[in-house]
N, C-alpha and C positions, 0 to 999 in steps of 0.2 A: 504494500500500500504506500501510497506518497505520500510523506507526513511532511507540515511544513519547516523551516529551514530553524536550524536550533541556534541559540548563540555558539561561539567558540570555548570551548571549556578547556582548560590545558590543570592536569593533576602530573607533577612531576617530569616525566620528560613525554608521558603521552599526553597526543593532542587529538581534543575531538571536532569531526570539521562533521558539516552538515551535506549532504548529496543533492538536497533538493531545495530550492531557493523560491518562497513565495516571490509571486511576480508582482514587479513595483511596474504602478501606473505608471505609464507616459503622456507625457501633456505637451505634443507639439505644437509647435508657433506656428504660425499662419505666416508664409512668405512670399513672393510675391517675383517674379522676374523671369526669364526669357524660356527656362525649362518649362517652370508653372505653367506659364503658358502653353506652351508643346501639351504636356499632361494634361490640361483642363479642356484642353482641345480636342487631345483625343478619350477624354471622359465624355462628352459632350457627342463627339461620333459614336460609340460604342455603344451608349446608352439610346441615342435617337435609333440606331439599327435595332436593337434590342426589344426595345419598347415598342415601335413603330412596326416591326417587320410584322409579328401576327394579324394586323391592320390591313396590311396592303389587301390589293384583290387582284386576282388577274385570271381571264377568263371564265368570271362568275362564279369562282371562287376563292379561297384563301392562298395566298399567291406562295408561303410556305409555310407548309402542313406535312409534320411525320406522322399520318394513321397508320398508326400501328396495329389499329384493329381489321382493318384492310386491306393491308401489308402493302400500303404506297407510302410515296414519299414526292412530295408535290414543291418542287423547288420552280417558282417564276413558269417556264415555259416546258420544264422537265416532269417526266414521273416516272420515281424509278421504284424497283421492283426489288424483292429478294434478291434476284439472280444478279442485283448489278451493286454487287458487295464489293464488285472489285474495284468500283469508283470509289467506294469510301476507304479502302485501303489507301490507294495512293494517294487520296487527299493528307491522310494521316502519314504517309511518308514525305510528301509535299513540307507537312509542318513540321514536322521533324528537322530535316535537312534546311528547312529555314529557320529554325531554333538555330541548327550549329552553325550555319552562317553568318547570324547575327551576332551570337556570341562570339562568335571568335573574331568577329570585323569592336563591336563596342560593348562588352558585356552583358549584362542583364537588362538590355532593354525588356522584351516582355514585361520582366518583373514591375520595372520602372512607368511603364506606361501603358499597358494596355491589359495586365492579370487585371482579371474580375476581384480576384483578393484589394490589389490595390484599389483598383477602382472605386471600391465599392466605400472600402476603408474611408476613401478621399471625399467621398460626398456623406459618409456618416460624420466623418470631423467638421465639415464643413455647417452639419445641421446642428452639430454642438456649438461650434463658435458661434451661431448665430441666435442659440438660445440662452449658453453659460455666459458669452465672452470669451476673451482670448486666453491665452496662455494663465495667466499671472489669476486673474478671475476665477478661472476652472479651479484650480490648483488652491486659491483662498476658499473655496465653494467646498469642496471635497474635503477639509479640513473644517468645516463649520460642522457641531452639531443642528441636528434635522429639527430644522424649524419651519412652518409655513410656507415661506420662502423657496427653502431646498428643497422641498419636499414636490412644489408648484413648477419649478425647473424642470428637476430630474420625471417630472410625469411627463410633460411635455414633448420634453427630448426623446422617451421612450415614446409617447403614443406616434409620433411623428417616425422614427424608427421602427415600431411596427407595421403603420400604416403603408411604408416605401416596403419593407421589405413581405411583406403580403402579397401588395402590387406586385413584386417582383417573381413569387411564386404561382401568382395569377397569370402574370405572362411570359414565363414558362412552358407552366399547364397548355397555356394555349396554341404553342407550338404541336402540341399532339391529340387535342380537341379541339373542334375550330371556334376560335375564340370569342365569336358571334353567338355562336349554340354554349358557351359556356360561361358568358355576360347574362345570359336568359336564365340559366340554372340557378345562377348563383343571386340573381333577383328574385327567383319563387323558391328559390328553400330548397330547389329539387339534384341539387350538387351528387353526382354518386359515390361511393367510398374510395375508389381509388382516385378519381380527379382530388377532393377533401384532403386524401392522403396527404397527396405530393406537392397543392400547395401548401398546405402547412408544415412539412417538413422540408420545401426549398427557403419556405420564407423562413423557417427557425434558424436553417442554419445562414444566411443570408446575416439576421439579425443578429445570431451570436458571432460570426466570423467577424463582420467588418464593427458590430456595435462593440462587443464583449473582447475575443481572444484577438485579432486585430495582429499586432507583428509576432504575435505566438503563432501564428500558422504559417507565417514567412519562415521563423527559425525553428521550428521544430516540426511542421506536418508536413512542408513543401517539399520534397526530394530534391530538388533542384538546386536552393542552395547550400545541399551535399555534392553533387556532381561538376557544377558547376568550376570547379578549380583546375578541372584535367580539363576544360575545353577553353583554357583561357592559354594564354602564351606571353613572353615578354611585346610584345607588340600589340596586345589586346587592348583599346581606348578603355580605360576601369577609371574610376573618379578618385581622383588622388591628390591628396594634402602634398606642397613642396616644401619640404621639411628645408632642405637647404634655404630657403629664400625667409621660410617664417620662424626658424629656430636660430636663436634662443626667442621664445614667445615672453608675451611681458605687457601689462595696462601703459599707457601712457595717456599723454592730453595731444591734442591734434598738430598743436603748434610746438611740442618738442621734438627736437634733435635723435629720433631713438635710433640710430645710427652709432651718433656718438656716444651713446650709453649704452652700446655694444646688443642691441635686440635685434632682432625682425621684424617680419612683415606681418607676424599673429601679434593682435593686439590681445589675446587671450579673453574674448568677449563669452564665448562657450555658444555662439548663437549656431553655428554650425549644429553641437549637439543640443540644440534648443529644437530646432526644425527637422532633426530627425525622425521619421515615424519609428523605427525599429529602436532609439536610443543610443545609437553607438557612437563613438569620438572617431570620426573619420581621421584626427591627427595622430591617432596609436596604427595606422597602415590599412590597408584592406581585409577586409572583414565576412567572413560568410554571413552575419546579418545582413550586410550592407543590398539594398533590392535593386544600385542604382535611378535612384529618382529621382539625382541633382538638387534635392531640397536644400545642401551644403552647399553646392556651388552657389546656388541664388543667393541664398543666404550671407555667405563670406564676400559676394561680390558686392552685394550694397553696402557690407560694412565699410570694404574696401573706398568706395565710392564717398563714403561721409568720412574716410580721412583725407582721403585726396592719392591714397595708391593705389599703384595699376590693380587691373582684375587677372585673378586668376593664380591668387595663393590658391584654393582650390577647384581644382577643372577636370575635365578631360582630357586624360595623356596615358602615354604608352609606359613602362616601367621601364625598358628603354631611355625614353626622351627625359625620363626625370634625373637618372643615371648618369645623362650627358652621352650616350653612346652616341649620339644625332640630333640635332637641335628639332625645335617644334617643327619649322618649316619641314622636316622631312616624314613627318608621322604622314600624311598624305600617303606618299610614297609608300607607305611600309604598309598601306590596307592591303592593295594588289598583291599579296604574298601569297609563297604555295599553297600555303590551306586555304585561305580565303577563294581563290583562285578554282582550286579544286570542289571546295561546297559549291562555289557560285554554276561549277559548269556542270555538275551532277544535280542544281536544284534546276538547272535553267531547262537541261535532255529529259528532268521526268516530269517536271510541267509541263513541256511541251506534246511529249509524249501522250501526258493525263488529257491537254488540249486537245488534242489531233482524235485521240479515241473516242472523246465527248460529243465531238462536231461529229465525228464518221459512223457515231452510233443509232446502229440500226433499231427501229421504232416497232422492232416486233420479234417474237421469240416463240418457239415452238419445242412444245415436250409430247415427245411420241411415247405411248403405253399401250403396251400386249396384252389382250385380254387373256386371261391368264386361265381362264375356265377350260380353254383348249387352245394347246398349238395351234392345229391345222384338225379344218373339218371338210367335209367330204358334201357340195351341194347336192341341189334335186338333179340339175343336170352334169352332174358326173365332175365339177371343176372344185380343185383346189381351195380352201379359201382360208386366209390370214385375216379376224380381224381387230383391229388397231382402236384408243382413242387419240386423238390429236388433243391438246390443250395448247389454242391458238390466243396468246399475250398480245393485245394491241397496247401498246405501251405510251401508244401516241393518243394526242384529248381530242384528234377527230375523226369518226367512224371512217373503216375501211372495209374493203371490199378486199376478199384473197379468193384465189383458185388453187384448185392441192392438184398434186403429178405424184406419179411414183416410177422410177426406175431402179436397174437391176437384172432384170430379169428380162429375155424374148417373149412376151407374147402374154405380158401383166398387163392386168386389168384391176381399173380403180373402181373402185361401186361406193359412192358419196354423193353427199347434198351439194350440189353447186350453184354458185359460187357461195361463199358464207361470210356473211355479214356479221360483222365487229363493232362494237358501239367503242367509244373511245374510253381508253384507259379502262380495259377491261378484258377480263378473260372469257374465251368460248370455249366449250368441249368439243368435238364433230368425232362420231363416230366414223368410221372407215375402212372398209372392204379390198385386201389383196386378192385375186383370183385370177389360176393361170390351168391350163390344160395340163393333167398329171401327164402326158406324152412330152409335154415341153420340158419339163425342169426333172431334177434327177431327186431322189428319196436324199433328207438331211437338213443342213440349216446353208442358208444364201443371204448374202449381204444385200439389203434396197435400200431407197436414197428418197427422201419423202421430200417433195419441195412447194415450199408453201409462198406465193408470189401477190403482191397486188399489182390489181390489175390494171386500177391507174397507174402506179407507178412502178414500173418494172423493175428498177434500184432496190425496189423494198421485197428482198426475199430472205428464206432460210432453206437450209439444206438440211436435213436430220436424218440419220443414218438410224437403221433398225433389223431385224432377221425374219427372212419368211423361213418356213418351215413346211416341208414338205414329207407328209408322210411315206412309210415303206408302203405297198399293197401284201 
């Protein structure tokens, strides 16, 4: 069990230390400059796609919808089926190989700007500073006993927090019910128990991640920033304190000489680890907490700015460039490197790849089944006969028309409904009859070739391979 953190107790020469450390809040500051921006930016995309996408509509219905009770999957102008898993593969190798790219060209972007963790983090801190106040307020609040007051806050912040993070499991939900038909449910009371389920359990954990556990899921649930060190390299852009330029660190007043009083370029303000969401002092080096979110850089550069020195005690640089091995002007240079080089041309052949199969994918699929009651039966008049179900996938959202063929064999004959009519995005069964003269084909099993075509458009076929069977006499 985890018990929490004990003092330090030292009896003679043993010492007792504790394993497990209650977590001390954090109370970041609210900062303000060129990353912030980038980040708020792309909060503000991520969350409109988000929210907005169960909304759209496209061709009189929900433009993307996983029914999973239906077993489609209705992306804009697509609908994909079971069988086309292998799209979802490569997209997840797609992001994979664009994870290692990224990292290895500027580290933890993800983390810094577009995880849902952070995300989400960013806009719950946001809904505290504008209920608590800022840093110094929260931090006096949380130390007050619970009077009216705190008590009128902290409801606030919470109902407001659950309210966002409901929504958010509302529209979720609605990506796999369509979220028209489940706005109506959820007006008359008639909600079912798994829809109930899963928004209340995205919204819970929604509200305890980003409200509650917050950089406890960056450092201890994420995998990521465990792995994360072996896909980094001396060349890797990581957000890095220049100890040479800011060490020896030291307060001073704006109009001294801290030159001559042998300091640096840290005025040792602590706002760097003031604006950290994870808490960490980016001037002890790099850090598996650290999620790259530049909230240090903004932060050290305005300070930078209200003394009158340059920007850029803390920035983006290569471990390299801080070393002196190459001045800044060459980090540019050093992105284009083998690995980088290599992810880019392995992420660029299997997008395209994913590209080329996407466009050239065929709008219909066909599964051949043996009636399995009997191989091969014997008609009225004397002929062979194999028969088959067809299960004919129109995959596309506007009804088609096909014609079936079968070869293989001299002197086969098809016996089917023709032509057969496909409503869009839906599956037919067609039964269907091989029949051949027992003179023509020889006792055992023979390879046929079932081709299922439309007849508007002749581009659009399949070929399915299957066994007639012909009995001994």
């Amino acid at each position: 069990m985890i018990r929490p953190a004990r003092k330090l107790a030292s009896i003679g020469n043993e010492v007792e230390t504790a394993l497990y450390e209650v977590r001390k809040k954090i109370h970041p500051r609210a900062v303000h400059g060129w990353f912030a921006g980038w980040r708020w930016a792309l909060i503000w995309l991520t969350q409109i796609v988000f929210y907005g996408g169960p909304w759209l509509v496209w061709n009189d219905r929900q433009a993307v919808l996983f029914d999973l009770g239906a077993r489609k999957f209705y992306i804009f102008g697509w609908v994909f089926w079971p069988q086309d898993f292998i799209f979802l593969t490569g997209l997840l190798v797609i992001s994979a190989y664009a994870l290692f790219l990224f990292t290895a060209v500027a580290g933890r972007l993800w983390c810094g700007y577009a995880c849902p963790q952070t995300v989400y983090t960013e806009i719950f801190m946001w809904i505290e500073r504008r209920v608590e106040g800022d840093r110094t307020q929260r931090m006096r609040l949380d130390r007050e006993p619970l009077t009216p007051r705190k008590f009128f806050l902290k409801a606030v912040k919470h109902g407001i927090w659950i309210a966002l993070a409901t929504w958010t499991g509302f529209t979720f939900v609605g990506y796999f019910t369509p979220i028209k038909l489940l706005a109506m449910e959820v007006g008359t009371w008639a909600l079912g128990p798994w829809e109930t389920f899963w928004i209340l359990f995205y919204g819970f954990a929604t509200y305890g991640n980003a409200g509650w556990m917050r950089e406890q899921v960056c450092k201890y649930m994420c995998p990521y920033a465990r792995f994360q060190g072996v896909m980094f390299d001396p060349d890797t852009l990581v957000i890095t304190y220049d100890e040479k330029r800011g060490e020896p660190r030291g307060s001073r007043s704006r109009s001294a000489d801290y030159k001559a009083a042998g300091l640096g370029d840290c005025v040792d303000c602590g706002i760097c680890v003031q604006v950290c969401p994870t808490g960490i002092d980016i001037r002890d080096g790099l850090q598996y907490e650290c999620t790259g979110c530049a909230a240090c850089v903004d932060g050290c550069n305005q300070v930078m700015d209200k003394m009158g020195y340059a920007r850029g005690l803390i920035r983006y640089t290569t471990e390299n460039a801080v070393t002196g091995r190459y001045p800044d002007t060459g980090i540019l240079r050093r992105v284009f490197r083998p690995r980088v080089l290599v992810y880019g041309a392995l992420l660029a052949a299997i997008t395209s790849a994913f590209g080329a199969a996407l466009y050239l994918r065929m709008p219909l699929k066909v599964d051949v089944i043996r009636d399995r009651a009997a191989f091969a039966r014997e008609t009225r008049d004397g002929m062979i006969e194999n028969v088959y179900r067809l299960q004919i996938m129109n995959t596309d959202e506007r009804p088609r028309r096909y014609v079936i063929s079968a070869t293989g064999l001299d002197g086969l004959r098809l016996v089917a409904r023709q032509p057969v009519d496909v409503a869009g995005a839906t599956t037919q069964a067609v039964a269907v009859a091989l029949q051949i003269d027992p003179v023509a084909a020889k006792p055992g099993s023979h390879p046929v070739v079932f081709r299922v075509e439309d007849m508007d458009e002749p581009r659009i076929r399949v070929n399915e391979k299957s066994r007639f069977f012909v009995k001994r006499q």
